[in-house]
C-alpha positions in Angstrom: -119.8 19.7 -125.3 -118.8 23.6 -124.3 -120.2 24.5 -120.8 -121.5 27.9 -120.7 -120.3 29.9 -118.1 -121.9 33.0 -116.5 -120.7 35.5 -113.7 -122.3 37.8 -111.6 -120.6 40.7 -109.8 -123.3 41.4 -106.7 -124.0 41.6 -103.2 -124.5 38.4 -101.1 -128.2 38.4 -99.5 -128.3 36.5 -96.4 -131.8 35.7 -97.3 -131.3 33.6 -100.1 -134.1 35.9 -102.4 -131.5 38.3 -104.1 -128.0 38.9 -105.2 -125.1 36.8 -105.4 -127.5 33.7 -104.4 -130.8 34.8 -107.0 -128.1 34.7 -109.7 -126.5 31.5 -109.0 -130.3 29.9 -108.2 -130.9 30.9 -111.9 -127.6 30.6 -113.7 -127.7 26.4 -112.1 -131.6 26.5 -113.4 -131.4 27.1 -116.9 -127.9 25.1 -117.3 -125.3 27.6 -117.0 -122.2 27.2 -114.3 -122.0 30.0 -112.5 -119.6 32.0 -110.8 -119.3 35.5 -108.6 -118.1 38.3 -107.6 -119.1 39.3 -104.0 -119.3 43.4 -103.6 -121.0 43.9 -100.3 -122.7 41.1 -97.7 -125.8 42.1 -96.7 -127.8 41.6 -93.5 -131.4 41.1 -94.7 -134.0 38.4 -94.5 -137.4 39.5 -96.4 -138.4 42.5 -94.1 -135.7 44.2 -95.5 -131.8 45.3 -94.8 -130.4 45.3 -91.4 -127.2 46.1 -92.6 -124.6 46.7 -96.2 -120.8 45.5 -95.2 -118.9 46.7 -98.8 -115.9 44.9 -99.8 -112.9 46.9 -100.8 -112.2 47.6 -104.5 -109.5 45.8 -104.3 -110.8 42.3 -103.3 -114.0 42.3 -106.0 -111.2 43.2 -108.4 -109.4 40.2 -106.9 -112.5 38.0 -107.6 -112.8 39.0 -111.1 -109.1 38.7 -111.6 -109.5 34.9 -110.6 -112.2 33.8 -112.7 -110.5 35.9 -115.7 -107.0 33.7 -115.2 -108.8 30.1 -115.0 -112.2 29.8 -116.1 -113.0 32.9 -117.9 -116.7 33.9 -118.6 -119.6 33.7 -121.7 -121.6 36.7 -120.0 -121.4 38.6 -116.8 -124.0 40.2 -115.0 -123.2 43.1 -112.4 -126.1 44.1 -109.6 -125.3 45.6 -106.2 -122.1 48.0 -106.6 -122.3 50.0 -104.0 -119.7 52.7 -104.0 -117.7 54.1 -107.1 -114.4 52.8 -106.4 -116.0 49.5 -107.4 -117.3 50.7 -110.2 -114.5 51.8 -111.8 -113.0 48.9 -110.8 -115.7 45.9 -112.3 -115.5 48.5 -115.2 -111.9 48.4 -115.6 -111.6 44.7 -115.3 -114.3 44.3 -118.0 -112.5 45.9 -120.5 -108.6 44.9 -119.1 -110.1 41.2 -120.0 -112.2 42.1 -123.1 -115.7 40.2 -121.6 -118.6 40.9 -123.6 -122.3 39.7 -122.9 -122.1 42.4 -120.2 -126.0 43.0 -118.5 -125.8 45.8 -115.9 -128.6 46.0 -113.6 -128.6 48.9 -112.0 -129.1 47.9 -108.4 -130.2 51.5 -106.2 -132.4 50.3 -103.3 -134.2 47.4 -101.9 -137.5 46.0 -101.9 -137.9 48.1 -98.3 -136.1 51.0 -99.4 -132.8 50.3 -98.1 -130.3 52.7 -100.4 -128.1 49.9 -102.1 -125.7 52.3 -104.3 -124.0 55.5 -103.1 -126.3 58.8 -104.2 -122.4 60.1 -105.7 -122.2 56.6 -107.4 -124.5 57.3 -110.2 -122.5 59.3 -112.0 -119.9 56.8 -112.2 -122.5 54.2 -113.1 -123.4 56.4 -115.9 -119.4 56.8 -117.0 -118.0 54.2 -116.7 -120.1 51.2 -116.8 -123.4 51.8 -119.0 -120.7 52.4 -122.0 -119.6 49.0 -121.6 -123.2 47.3 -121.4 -124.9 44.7 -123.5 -127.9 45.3 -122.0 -129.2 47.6 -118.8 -131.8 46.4 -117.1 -133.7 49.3 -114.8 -137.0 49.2 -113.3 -138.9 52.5 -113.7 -138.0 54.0 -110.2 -134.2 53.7 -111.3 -134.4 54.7 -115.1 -135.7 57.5 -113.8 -133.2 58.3 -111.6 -130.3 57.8 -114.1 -132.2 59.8 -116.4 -133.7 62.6 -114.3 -137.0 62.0 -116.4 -140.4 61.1 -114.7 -141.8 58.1 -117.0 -146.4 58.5 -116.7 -146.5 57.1 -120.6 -145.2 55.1 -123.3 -143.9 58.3 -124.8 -141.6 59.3 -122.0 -140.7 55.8 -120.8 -139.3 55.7 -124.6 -137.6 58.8 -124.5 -135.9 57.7 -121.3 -134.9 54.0 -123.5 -133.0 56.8 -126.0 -131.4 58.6 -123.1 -129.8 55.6 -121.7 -128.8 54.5 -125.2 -126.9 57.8 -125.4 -125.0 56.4 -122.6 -123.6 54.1 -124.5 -125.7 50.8 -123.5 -126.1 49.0 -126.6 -129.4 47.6 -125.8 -132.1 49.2 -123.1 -134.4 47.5 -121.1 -136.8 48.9 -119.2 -138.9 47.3 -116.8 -142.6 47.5 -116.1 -143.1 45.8 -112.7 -143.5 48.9 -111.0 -146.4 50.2 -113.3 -148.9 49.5 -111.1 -151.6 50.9 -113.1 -151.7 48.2 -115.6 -152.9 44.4 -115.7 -150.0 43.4 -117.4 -146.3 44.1 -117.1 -144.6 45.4 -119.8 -141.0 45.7 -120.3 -139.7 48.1 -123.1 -136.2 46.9 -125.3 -135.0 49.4 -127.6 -131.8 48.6 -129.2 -131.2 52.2 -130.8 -133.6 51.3 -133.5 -136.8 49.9 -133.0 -138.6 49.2 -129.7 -139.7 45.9 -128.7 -142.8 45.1 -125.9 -143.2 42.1 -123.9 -146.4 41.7 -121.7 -147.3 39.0 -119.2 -150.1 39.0 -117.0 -149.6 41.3 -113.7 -149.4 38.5 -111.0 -151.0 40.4 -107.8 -148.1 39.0 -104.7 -146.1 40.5 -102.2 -143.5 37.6 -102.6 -141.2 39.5 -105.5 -138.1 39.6 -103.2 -135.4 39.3 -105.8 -137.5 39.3 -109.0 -134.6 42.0 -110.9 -131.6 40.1 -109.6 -133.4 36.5 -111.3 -134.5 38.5 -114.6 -131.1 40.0 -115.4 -129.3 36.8 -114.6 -131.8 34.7 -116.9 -130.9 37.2 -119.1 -127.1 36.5 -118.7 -127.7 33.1 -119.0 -129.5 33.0 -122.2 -126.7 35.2 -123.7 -123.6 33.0 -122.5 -125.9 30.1 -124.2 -125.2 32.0 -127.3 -129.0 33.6 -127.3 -129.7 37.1 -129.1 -130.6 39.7 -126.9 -134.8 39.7 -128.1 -134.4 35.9 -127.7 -132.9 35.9 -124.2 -135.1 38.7 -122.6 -138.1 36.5 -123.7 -137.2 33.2 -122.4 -136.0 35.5 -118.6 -139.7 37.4 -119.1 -141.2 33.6 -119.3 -139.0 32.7 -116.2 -139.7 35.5 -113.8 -143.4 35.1 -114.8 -143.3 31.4 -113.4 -141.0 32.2 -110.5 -143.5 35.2 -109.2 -146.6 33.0 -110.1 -145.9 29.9 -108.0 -144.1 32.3 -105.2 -142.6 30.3 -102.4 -144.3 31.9 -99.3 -141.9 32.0 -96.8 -141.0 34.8 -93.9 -143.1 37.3 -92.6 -142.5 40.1 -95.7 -141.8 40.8 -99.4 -140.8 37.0 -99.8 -138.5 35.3 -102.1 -139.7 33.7 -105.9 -139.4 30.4 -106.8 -136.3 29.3 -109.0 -137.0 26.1 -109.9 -140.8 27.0 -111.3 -139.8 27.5 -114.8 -137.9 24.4 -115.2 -140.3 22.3 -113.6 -143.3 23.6 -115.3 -145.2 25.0 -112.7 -147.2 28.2 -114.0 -149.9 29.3 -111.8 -152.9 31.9 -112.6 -153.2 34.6 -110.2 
């Protein structure tokens, strides 16, 4: 029986609700071994970011270089860059080793506002690793930024779907959390030829610590399972939706969602 193996290529959050340890949490969840790629250790609990320590270029390269000689990978995921020289670096290794199954979440700033990628990173972001992605998975405050386009409507946040598609992403990804105007949250996928919606109920909590880290990497996951794209960003909409809906309540701010709710069953109305 072939494991499938996943890595993600993030930033370690103390707190346990994003990053490095949201990825794993999910990858172990739906039945994928997972391994990383440590960019930066953060200080941070769930009132936000006391401090970002990057690693050098050298040593996430180092990192990927390992997995890459012994284990190898079905999908990779890459959140928290921080600076360019790492950029250009995951980027580099992706293509020196040939990985596909590549889902780039584009990781800017925190739940508290904490910047989490260099302002003169984007552009390499844009360069030299959206050409290489499966899928990019931005929420609407950072498809905005890559884009330079406000999204108020289905028209623009489309429009925006076909910019980053110029990029070179082969699928888009678009996230609706942050649409606060709507009962539901809808995510756009648009492949370069059709566009795809997927709704679930708005579920009204301040515990989403972490909730993009644990989509992308469901999505990962799926895809080193062999999933199609459509397929996989269905069964990680269906997981977020039960980790946010039976939300763990713990510390005193934007808390952390609950991993092991999807597998277990446990779906709560809100």
């Amino acid at each position: 029986m072939k494991i499938a193996k996943a890595l993600t290529i993030a930033g370690s959050d103390s707190g346990g609700g994003a990053g490095i340890q949201a990825d794993l949490k999910t990858f172990q969840e739906l039945n994928v071994f997972g391994m990383s790629a440590i960019t930066a250790v953060t200080a941070q609990n769930t009132l936000g970011v006391d401090g970002v320590h990057p690693m050098t270029a050298n040593a996430v390269k180092a990192q990927m270089d390992a997995i890459a000689h012994d284990m190898g990978t079905d999908a990779l995921k890459t959140g928290m860059l921080f600076n360019a020289d790492i950029i250009e670096a995951v980027a580099s290794s992706i293509q020196q080793y040939g990985w596909s199954n590549v889902v780039v979440d584009p990781v800017m700033v925190a739940k508290g506002g904490a910047p989490l990628l260099l302002p003169e990173a984007i552009d390499s972001l844009k360069s030299h690793l959206i050409p290489l992605a499966t899928v990019i998975t931005p929420n609407i405050p950072e498809a905005e930024l890559l884009s330079g386009i406000e999204i108020t409507s289905e028209q623009n946040k489309e429009a925006v779907a076909k910019y980053l598609h110029n990029l070179g992403a082969t699928n888009v990804l678009i996230k609706g959390g942050h649409d606060a105007t709507s009962n539901e949250s809808t995510d756009l996928l648009f492949d370069g030829e059709q566009f795809i919606y997927f709704s679930t109920k708005r579920i009204f909590t301040k515990n989403t610590h972490g909730t993009g880290c644990t989509f992308s990497a469901a999505i990962t996951a799926e895809l080193a399972k062999g999933q199609k794209v459509p397929d996989a960003v269905k069964l990680a909409k269906d997981f977020i939706q039960a980790a946010i809906s039976d939300d763990l309540k713990i510390g005193k701010g934007h808390g952390p969602t609950n991993h092991w709710a999807y597998k277990r069953g446990l779906v709560h109305e809100s």
